[in-house]
Backbone bond lengths (Angstrom), bond angles and torsions (degrees), N, CA, C in turn:
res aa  C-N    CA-C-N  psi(-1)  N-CA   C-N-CA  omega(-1)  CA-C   N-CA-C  phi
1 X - - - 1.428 - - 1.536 111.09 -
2 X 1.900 116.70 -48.04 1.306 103.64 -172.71 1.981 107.71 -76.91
3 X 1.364 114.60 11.04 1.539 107.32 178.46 1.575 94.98 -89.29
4 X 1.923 119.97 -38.76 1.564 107.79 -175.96 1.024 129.33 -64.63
5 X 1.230 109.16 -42.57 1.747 114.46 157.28 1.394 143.00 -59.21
6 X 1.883 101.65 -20.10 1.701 95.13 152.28 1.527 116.51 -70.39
7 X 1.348 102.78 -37.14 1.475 106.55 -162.87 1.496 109.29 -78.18
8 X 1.196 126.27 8.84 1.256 133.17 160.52 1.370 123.92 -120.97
9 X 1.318 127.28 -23.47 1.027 109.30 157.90 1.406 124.20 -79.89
10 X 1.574 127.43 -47.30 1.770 124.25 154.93 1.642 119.15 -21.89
11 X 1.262 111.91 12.97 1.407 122.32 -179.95 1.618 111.61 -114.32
12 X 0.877 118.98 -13.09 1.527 146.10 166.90 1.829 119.66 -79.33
13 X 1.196 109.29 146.57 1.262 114.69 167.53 1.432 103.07 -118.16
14 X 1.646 106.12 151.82 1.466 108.23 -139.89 1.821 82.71 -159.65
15 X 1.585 114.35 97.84 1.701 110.05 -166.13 1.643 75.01 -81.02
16 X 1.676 100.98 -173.82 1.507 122.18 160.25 1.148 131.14 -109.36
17 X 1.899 104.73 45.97 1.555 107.02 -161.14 1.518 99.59 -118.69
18 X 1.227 106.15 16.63 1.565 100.51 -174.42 1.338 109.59 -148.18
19 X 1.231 117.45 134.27 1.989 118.23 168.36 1.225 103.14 -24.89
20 X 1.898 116.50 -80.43 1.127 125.14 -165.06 2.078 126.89 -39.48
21 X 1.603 96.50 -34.36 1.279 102.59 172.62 1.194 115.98 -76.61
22 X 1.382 125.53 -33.05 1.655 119.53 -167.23 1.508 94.96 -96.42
23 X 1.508 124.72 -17.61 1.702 105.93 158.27 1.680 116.45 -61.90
24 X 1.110 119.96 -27.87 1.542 136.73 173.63 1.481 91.34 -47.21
25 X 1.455 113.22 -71.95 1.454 110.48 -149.18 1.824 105.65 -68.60
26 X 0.945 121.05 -39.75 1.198 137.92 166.73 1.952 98.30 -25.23
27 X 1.894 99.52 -59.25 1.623 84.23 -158.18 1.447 93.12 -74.99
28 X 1.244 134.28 -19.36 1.450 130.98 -173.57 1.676 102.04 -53.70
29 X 1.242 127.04 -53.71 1.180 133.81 -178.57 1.723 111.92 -43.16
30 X 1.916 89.22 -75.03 1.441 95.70 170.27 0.974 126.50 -45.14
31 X 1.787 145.87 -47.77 1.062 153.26 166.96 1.204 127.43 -35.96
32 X 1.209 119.38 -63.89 1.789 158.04 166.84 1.487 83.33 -35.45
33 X 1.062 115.24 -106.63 1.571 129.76 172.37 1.041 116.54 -5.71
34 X 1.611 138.89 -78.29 1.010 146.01 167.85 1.734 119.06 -31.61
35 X 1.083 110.78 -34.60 1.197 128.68 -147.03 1.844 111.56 -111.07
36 X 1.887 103.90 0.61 1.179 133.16 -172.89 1.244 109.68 58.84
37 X 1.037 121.63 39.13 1.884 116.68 158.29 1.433 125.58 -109.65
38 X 1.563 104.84 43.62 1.784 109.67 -178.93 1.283 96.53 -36.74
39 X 1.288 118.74 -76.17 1.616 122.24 -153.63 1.584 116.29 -53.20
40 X 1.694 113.95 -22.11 1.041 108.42 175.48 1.458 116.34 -96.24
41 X 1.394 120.74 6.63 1.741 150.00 -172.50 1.889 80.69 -73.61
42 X 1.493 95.37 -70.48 1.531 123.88 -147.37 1.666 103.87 -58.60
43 X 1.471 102.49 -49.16 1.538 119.78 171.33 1.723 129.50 -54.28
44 X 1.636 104.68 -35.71 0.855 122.16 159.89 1.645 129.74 -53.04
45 X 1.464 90.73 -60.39 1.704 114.40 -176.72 1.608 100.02 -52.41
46 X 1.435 100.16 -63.53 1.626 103.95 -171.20 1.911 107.58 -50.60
47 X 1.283 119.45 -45.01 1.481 119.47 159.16 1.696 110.25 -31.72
48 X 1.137 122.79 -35.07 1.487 107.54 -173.00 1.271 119.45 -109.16
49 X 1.673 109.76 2.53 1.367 126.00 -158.93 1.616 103.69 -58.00
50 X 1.341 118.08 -50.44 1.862 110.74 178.33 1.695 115.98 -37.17
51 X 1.786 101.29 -52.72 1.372 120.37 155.92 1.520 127.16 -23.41
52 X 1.454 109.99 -53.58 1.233 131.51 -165.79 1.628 98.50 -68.42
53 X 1.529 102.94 -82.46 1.469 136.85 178.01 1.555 97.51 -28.74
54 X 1.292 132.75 -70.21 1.538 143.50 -166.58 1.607 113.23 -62.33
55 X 0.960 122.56 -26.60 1.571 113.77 -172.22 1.398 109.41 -71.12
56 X 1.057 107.25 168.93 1.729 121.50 160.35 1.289 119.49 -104.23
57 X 1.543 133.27 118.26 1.130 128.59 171.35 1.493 101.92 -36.83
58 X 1.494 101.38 159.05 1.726 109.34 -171.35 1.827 94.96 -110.02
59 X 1.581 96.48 141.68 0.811 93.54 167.89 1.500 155.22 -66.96
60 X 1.598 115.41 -15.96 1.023 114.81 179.69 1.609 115.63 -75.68
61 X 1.292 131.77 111.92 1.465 148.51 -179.86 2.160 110.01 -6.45
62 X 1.596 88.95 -59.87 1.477 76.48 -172.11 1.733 113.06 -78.06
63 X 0.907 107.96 -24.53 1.499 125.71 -160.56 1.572 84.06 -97.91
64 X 1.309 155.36 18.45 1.853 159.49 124.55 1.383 110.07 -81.42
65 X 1.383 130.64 -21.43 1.462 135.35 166.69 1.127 110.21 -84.81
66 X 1.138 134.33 -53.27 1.622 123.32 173.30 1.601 112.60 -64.43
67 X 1.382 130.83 -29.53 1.248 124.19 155.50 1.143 124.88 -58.92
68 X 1.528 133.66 -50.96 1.278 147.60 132.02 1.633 95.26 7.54
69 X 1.150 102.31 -90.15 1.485 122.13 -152.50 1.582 112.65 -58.14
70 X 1.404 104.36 -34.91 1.708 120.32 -179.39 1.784 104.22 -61.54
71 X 1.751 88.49 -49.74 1.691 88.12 -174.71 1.639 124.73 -57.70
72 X 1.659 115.74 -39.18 1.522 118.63 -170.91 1.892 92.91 -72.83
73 X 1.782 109.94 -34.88 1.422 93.75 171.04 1.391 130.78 -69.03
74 X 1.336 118.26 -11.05 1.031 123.18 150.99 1.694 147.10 -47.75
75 X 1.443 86.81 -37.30 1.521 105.41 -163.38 2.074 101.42 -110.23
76 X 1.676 109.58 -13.66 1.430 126.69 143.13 1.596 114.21 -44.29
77 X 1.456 91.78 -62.08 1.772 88.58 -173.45 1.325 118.15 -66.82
78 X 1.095 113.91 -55.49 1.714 137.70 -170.03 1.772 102.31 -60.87
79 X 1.025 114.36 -27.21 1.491 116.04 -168.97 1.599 121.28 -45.69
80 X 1.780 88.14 91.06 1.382 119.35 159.76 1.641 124.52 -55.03
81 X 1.292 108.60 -32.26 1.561 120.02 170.54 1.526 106.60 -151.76
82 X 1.325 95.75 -174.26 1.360 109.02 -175.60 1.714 109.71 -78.83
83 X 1.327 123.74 -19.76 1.142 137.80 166.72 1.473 132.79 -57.48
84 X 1.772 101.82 -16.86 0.907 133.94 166.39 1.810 124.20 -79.48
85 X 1.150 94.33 -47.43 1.703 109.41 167.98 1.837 108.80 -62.07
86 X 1.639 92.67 -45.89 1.525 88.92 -167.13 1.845 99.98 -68.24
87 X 1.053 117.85 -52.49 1.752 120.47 166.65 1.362 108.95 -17.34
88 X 1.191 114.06 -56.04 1.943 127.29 172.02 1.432 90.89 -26.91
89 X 1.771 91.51 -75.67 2.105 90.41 -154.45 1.026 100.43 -54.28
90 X 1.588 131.11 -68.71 1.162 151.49 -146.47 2.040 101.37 -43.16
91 X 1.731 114.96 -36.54 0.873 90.01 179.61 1.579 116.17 -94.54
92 X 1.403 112.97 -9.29 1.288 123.59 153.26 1.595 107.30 -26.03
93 X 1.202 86.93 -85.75 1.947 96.93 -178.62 1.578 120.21 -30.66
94 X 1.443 102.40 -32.04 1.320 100.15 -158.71 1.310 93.72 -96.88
95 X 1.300 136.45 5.74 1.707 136.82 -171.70 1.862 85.51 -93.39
96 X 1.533 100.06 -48.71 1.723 106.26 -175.05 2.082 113.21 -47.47
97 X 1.440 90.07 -29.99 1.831 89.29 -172.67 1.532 101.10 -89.61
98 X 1.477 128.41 -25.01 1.232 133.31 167.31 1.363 132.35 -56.08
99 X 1.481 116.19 -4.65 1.503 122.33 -140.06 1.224 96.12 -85.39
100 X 1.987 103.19 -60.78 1.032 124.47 170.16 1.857 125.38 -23.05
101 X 1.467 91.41 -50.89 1.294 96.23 -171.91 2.036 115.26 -73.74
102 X 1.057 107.62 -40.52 1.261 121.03 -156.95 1.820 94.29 -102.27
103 X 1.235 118.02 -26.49 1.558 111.78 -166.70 1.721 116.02 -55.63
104 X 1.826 95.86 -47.58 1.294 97.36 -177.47 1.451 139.16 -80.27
105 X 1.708 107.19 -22.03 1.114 125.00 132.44 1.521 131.41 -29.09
106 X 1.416 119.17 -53.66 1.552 119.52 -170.52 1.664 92.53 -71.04
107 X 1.430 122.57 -54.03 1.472 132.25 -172.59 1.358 101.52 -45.94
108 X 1.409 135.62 -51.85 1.371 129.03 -159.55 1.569 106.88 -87.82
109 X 1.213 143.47 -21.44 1.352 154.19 -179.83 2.217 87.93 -73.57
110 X 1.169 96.09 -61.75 1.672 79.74 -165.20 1.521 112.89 -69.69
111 X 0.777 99.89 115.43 1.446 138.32 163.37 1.610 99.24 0.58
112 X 1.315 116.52 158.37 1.806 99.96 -167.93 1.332 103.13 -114.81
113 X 1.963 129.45 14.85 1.002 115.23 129.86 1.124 146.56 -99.89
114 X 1.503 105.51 33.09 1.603 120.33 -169.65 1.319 88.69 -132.20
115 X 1.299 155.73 21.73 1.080 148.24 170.24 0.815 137.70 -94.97
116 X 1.840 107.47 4.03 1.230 116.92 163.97 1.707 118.98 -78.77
117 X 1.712 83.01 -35.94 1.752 73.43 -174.58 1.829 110.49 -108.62
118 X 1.200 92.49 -6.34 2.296 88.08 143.90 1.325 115.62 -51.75
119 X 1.732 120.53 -58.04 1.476 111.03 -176.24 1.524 89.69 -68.18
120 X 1.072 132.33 -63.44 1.916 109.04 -166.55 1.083 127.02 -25.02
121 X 1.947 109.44 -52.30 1.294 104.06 -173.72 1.538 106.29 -75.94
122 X 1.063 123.71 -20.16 2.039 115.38 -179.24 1.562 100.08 -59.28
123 X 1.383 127.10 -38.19 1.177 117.08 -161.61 1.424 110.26 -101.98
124 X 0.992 104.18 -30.03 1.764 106.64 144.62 1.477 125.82 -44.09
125 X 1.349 116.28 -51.03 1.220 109.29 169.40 1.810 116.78 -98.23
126 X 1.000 106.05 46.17 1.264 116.22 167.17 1.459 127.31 -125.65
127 X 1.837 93.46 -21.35 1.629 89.45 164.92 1.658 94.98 -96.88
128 X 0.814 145.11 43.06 1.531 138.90 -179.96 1.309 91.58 -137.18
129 X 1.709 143.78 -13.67 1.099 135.79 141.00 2.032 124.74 -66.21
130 X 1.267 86.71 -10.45 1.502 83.85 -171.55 1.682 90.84 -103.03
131 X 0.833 128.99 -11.08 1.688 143.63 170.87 1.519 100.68 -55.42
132 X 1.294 98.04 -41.99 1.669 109.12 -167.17 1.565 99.94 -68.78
133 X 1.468 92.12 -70.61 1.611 79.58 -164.18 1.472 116.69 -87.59
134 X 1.630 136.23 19.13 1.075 118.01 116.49 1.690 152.76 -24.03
135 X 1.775 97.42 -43.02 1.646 111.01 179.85 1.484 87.52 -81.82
136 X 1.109 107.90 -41.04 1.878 103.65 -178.06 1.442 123.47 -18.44
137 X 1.913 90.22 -85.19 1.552 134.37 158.55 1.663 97.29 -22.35
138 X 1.416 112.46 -75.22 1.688 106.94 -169.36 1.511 120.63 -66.25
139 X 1.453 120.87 -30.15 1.596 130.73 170.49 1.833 93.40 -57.51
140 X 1.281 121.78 -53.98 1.589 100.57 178.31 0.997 144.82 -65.81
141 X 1.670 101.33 -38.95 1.228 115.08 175.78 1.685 117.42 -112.96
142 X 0.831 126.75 -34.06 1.571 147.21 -154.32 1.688 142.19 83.57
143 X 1.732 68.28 25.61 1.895 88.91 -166.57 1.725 101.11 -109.79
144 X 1.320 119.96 149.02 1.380 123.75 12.27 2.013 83.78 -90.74
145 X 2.298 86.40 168.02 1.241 93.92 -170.86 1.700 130.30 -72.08
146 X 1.732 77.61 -9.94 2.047 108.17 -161.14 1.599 80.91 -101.10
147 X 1.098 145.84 44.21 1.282 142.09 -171.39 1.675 110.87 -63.62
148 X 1.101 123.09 -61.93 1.864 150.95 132.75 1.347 102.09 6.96
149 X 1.460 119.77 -68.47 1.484 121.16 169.88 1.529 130.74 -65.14
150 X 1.293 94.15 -38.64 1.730 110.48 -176.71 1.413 102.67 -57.53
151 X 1.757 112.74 -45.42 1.489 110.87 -173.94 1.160 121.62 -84.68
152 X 0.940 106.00 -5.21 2.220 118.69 -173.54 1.968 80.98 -84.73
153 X 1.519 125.69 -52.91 1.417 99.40 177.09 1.087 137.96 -95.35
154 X 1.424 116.27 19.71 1.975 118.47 159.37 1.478 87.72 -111.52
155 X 1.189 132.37 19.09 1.468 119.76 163.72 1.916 95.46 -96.41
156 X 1.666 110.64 -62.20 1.515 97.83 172.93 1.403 124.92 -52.90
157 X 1.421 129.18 -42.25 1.102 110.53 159.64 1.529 166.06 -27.83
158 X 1.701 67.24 -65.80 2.563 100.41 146.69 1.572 100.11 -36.47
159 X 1.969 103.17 -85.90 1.492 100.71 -157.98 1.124 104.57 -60.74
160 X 1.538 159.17 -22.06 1.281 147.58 160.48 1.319 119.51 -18.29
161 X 1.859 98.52 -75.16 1.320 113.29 -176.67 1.630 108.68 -61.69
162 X 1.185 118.55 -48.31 1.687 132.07 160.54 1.607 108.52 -30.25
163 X 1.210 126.85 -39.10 1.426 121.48 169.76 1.501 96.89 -86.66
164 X 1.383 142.65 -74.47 0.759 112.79 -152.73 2.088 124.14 -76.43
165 X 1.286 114.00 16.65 1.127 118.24 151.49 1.668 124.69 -73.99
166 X 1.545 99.21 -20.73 1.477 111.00 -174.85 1.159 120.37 76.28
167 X 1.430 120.66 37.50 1.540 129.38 -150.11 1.771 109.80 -124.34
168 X 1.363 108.02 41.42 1.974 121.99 -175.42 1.660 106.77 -2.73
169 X 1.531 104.64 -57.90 1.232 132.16 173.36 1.944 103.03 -8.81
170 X 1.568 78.18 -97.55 1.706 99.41 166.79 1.501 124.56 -56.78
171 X 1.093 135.76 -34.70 1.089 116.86 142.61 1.599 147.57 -41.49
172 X 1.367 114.72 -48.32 1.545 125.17 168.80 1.776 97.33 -68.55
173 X 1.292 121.66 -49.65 1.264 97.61 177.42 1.436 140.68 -57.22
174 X 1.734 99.91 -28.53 1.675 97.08 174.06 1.366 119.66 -80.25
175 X 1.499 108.79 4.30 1.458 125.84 -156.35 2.312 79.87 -96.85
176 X 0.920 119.83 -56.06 1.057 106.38 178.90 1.706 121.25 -92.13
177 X 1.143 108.78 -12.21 1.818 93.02 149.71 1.147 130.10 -85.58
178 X 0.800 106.25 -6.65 2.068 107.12 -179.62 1.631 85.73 -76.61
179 X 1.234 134.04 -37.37 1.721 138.67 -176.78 1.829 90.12 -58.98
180 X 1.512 105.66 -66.53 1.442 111.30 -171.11 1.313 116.47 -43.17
181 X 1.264 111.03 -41.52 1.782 125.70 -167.58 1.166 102.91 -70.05
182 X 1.621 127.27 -46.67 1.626 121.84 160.11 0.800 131.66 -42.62
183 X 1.079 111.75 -51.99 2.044 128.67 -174.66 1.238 87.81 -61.43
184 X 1.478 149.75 -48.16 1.410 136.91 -140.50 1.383 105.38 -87.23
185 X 1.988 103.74 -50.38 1.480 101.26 170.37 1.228 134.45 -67.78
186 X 1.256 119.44 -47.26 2.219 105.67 159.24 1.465 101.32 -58.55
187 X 0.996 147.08 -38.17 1.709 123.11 178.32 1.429 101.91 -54.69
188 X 1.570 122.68 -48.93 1.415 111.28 176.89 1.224 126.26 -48.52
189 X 1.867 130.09 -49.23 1.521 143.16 151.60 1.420 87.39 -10.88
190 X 1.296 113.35 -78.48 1.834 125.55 -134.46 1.289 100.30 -48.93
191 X 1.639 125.21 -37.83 0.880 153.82 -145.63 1.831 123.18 -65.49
């Protein structure tokens, strides 16, 4: 199943101007992967890389974290060098100096009965940013050693907050990258 659904959705064009599309690309990754087609994951990605490279993070806060997050996974998979991994954190980091700016902003625009599960989903997708550069951290170095554990709990955490934003979306997705994030780290061992 996860090979029919790469091979049908990689048939699609998929800009980076919208949640809904860069959740797309996300399952292409996950899927692909799962489904033993790194090289065609990797082949793919690099196909959109001008794509990638050219956009502007978007401004609205949550919908710049999941771009955020797509891009260092991007540059996880694709990783041509180690410069590539470090790009991961680096934009990690740079979501961390952004927060400030954009956090309180996104909070005050949503509406103040949806603000419960606006802040859910920010913090939802904030341990699913630290997910990131965890695999980062271990693709460079191989640290931390309990890596397996570390991510099973900013993965429960995520879908926590992911339910209680009420957001299915994000939920089924961390439900199949935390799968992806395994597969990647024993493929790394093998390695």
């Amino acid at each position: 199943m996860c090979n029919t659904y790469f091979e049908i959705a990689t048939c699609f064009d998929y800009g980076l101007n919208s949640e809904a599309n860069i959740m797309e690309l996300f399952k292409i990754i996950i899927f692909g992967y799962l489904g033993e087609h790194s090289h065609y994951v990797k082949s793919y990605l690099l196909s959109i890389k001008d794509d990638v490279n050219d956009i502007a993070p978007p401004e609205k806060w949550d919908v710049r974290i999941i771009y955020t997050i797509f891009n260092s996974l991007f540059f996880l998979v694709v990783k041509n060098s180690w410069k590539d991994i470090e790009k991961a954190v680096e934009n990690i980091n740079q979501l961390r100096k952004e927060q400030q700016e954009f956090e309180a902003n996104f909070l005050n625009q949503v509406r103040k009965d949806s603000q419960l599960h606006g802040s859910a989903k920010i913090v939802s997708l904030y341990h699913f940013a630290k997910s990131i550069e965890l695999l980062a951290f271990f693709l460079i170095g191989g640290t931390p050693t309990d890596i397996e554990n570390k991510m099973e709990y900013y993965f429960r955490i995520a879908s926590d907050f992911a339910e209680l934003s009420q957001n299915i979306s994000l939920v089924l997705l961390y439900k199949y990258f935390k799968k992806f994030s395994i597969k990647l780290i024993r493929n790394t061992f093998l390695v």
